[in-house]
N, C-alpha and C positions, 0 to 999 in steps of 0.2 A: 793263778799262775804265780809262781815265786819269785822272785826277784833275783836278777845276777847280774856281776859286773860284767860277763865278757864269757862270748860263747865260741866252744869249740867244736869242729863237725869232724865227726873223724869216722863218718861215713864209709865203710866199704875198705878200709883198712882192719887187719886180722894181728891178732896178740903178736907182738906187747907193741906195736905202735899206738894206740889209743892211746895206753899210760903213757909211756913214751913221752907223746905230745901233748899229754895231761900235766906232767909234771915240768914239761918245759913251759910253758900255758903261765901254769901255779909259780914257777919262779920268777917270774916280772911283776905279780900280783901280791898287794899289798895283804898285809895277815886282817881276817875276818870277812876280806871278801871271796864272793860267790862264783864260781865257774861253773858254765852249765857243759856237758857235753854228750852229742849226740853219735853212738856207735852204732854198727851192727850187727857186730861179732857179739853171738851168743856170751860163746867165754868172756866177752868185757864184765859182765855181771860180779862175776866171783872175783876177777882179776880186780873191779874196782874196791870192790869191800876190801882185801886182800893190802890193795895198794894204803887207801886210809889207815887201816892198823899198824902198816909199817912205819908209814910219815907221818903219823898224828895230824892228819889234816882230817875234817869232819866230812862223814858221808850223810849226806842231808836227807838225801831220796836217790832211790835208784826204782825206775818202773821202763813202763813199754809204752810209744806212743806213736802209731801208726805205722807199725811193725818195725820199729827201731827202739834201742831203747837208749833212756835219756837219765844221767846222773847230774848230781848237784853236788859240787866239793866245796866246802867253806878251808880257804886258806888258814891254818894254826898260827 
């Protein structure tokens, strides 16, 4: 299991609230640390990769884990 400062569940919320509340998350969060966050929405997948290359914040892992799927963002 990897390590993160501060986890967000954004659960049963549909594009673009996840980011949304990813990048509101990410701006109280110091640079190098870890946000974990748990979606549902399919489309969060591409949306997250997507979000990373715009903010230069690091996409760590993005996978599925018990039919939700779960990102790891490292703050830039």
């Amino acid at each position: 299991m990897a390590n993160f400062d501060q986890e967000l569940d954004a659960s049963g919320l549909n594009c673009p609230l996840p980011i949304l509340r990813a990048k509101k998350t990410l701006t109280g969060m110091g640079a190098g640390q870890v946000l974990r966050i748990i979606a549902t929405d399919p489309g969060s997948v591409k949306d997250f990769e997507a979000f990373a290359k715009q903010t230069g914040n690091e996409l760590l892992s993005s996978g599925e884990e018990g039919g939700k799927f779960v990102f790891l963002i490292k703050k830039a």
